[in-house]
PALUMGU-164550 format. One record per residue (C-alpha): residue in one letter; x negated, y, z negated. Coordinates in steps of 0.02 Angstrom, whole numbers, plus 50000, padded with zeros to 5 digits. Example, Ala and Ser with C-alpha at 12.3 -4.5 7.8 and 13.67 -1.06 7.14 Angstrom:
2
a493854977549610/s493164994749643/
//
This chain:
354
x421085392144734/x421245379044605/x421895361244605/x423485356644575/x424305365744431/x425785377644415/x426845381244561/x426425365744651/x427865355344604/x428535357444782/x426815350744863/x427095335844719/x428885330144743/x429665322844570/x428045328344481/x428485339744382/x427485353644321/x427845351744136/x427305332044162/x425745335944245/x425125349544114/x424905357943946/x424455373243896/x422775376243873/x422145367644028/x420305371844074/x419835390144111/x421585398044058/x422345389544195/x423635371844197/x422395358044232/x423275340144313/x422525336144476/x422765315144458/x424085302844426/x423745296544228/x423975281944158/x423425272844004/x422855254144023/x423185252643828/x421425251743766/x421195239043937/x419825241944046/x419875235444241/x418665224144260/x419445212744389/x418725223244526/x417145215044631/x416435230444628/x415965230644466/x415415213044481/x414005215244572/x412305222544514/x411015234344588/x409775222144663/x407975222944573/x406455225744694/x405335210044695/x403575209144709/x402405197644789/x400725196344809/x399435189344955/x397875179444918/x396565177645024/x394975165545030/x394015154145170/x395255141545153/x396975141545142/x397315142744961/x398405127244851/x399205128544697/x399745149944701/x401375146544611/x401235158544507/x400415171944641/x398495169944598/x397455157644736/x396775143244687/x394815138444682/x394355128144853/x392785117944867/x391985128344983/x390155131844979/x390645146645073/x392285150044950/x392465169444934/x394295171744827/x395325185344798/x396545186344661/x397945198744613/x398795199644451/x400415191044423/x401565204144401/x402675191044307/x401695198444152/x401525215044190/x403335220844261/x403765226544428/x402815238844528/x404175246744577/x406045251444532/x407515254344637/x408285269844598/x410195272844609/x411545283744640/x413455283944565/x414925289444653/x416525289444574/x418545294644620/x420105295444566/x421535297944696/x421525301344889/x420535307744975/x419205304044841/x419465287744853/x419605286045031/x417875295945061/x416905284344943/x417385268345033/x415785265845137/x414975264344993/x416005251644909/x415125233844879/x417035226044851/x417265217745016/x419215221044979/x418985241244945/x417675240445095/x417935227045225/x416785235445344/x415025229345225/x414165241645117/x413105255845183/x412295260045002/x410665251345016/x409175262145039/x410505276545091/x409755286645252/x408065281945189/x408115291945053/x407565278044928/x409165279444830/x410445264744847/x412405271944833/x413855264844741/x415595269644739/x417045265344601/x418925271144627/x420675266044601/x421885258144717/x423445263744745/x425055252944788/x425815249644869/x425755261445005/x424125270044960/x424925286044902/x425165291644700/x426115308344742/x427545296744780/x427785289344617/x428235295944440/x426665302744323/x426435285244206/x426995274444338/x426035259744414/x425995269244585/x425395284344525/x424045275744391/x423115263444502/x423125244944512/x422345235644361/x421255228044495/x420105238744536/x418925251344440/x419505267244356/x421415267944338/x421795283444312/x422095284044137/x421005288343982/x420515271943900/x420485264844078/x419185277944129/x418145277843972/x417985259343973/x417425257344165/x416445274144167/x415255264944038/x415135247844108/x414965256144281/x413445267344210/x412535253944084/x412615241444239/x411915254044370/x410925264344268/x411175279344401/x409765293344432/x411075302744505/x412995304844449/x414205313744566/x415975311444494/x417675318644614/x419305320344597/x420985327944669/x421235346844671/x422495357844745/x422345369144883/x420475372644862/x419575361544988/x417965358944906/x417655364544728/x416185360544626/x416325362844452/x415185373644347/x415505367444167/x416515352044070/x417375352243920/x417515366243806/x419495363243774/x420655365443603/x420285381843584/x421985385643491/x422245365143428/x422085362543244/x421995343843268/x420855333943310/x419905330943482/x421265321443546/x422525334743555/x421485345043653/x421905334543816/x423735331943906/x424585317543891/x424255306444033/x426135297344024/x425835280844041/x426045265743914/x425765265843728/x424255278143688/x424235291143805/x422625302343741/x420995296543716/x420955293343529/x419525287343436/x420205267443414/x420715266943622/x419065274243707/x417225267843706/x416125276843546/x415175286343688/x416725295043753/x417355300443590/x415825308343559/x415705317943696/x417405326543667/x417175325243495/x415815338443507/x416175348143692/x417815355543607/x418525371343566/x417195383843674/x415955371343686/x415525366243860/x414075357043966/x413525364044126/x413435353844286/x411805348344341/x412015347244513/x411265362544629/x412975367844652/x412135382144752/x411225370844879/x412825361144881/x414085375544935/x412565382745084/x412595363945157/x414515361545152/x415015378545209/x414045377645352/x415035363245396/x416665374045431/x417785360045378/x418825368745243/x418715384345095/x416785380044990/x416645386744817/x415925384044642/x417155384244499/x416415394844357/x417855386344228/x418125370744187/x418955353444281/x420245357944155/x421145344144007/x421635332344103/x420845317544199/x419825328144308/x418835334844153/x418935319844057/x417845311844201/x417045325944242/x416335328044057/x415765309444039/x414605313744184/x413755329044100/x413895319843947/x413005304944032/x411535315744093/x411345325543927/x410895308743841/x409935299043983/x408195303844020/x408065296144191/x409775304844261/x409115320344364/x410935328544438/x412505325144354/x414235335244398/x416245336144445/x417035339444614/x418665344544662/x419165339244822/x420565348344914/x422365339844902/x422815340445057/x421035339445120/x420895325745293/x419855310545232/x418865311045392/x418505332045307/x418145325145157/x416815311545220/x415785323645299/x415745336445143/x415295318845023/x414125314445151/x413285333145154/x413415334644963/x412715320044930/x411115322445058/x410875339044983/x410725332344791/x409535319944858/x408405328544938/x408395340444774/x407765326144684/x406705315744805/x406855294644734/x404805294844716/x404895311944600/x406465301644493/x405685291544336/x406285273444338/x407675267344218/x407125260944068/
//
């Protein structure tokens, strides 16, 4: 059960499978499971989501003497003329950082219902009109963020051409799905959020819910460069990830995950498939290959990639989420996945960004 490769062309209307794949695609198998699209070296940055920052924990501090205190402005009581004065003072954490950090989580999608399932945790008031449920998610000590693409202008890629402005995404909104698009916002999103924990999704077949068990590892039989080893994505004037059109970051990470070469996930993929199975929504598995050479493992490898270079990011991995998969399905299984990785990690066990 794999996403959406050969023989699906009738599922996909005018996508054809020769657009949608090369040979080569991950674990011996044809890889496409998401519109592409290439933003020309252009990364989305128009969408509010992106805008906004995870808040910073603030500290205060409470003084205490015989007399109300004057002049704590800077968190330290002032002397009273008291003969009775007895004055406590705390140190102005101004000077010596916070005492605490928040600690974050990343979700990020590509087409329906990926993008559908991450809305609640959308801070884009346009992707999410119902207000943000990410903050101090089910008291875990984690706050959630979501990034996807949009999709008009009825919502739904498989009705438009591979390269098209249906099937890529709107330029509006985070992580078209495209190659320079997605290497562009996948490092702004991470630098700004700085996430303990990485869960990346994307569009499969008829699998239901597939979690992958390694990313990258592509080219085997390419004599060119790093490139080559992905499909073309169809849209606009560069449509691989070349070293001029993506961020430095990405290019090394398929630079060196190439030709055999792969990075494991580093979610507990195990924990993950007991706690959505038991659901008995839809067909649970892991994936022992790859997210394959297109978009899927493109985004799926940045997130391995991101964890293999950042101390402070604990769980890091790719997850296909069945086609035809209801979104109301697919909330649940996010929802159950995402409880599961946290309580693998617990926020007060996770070191603080740097």
């Amino acid at each position: 059960m794999r996403r959406e490769r050969t023989g699906t062309s009738g599922r996909w209307g005018r996508w054809t499978v020769a657009a949608l794949c090369v040979t080569g695609c991950g674990g011996g198998s044809s890889e496409p499971t998401e519109g592409a699209s290439s933003t020309e070296g252009a990364s989305s940055t128009e969408g509010a989501s992106s805008t906004e920052g995870p808040s910073t924990a603030g500290t205060s501090t409470t003084e205490t003497s015989t007399e109300a205190p004057t002049g704590t402005e800077t968190g330290t009581s002032a002397p009273t003329t008291s003969s009775t004065e007895t004055t406590t003072t705390t140190e102005d954490t101004s000077t010596t950082g916070p005492v605490e950090c928040k600690k974050t989580v990343v979700l990020m999608g590509y087409w329906p219902p990926t993008n559908e399932m991450l809305r609640p945790w959308s801070t884009n008031p346009e992707q999410n009109p119902d207000g943000w449920i990410g903050e101090n998610w089910g008291g875990h000590g984690y706050d959630v963020y979501a990034f996807f693409p949009e999709f008009p202008p009825d919502g739904d890629p498989s009705n438009d051409d591979i390269g098209s402005p249906g099937a890529v995404g709107s330029p509006d909104y985070d992580l078209r799905v495209d190659y320079q698009a997605t290497s562009s916002d996948f490092w702004r999103i991470v630098d700004t959020y700085q996430p303990s924990i990485l869960i990346t999704t994307s569009r499969g077949g008829d699998i239901g819910w597939e979690v992958e068990a390694l990313e990258g590892g592509h080219g085997q039989d390419n004599d060119g460069g790093p490139a080559q080893d992905w499909a073309s994505d169809g849209h606009g004037m560069e449509q691989w990830p070349t070293e001029a059109t993506i961020e430095a970051r990405s290019w090394a990470a398929i630079s060196e995950y190439r030709q055999g070469n792969t990075l494991p996930s580093q979610l507990p993929m195990k924990a993950i498939v007991t706690a959505t199975s038991a659901l008995a929504l839809t067909g649970v598995q892991i994936d022992e290959n790859t997210s394959g050479n297109f978009l899927s493992g493109f985004l799926g490898l940045h997130g391995v990639f991101y964890n293999s270079i950042t101390p402070h990011n604990v769980a890091a991995g790719h997850i296909h989420v069945g086609f035809g998969l209801p979104k109301e399905h697919a909330s649940k299984l996010i929802e159950a996945t995402l409880k599961t990785v946290i309580e693998q990690h617990p926020a007060d066990s996770v070191d603080c960004a740097p």
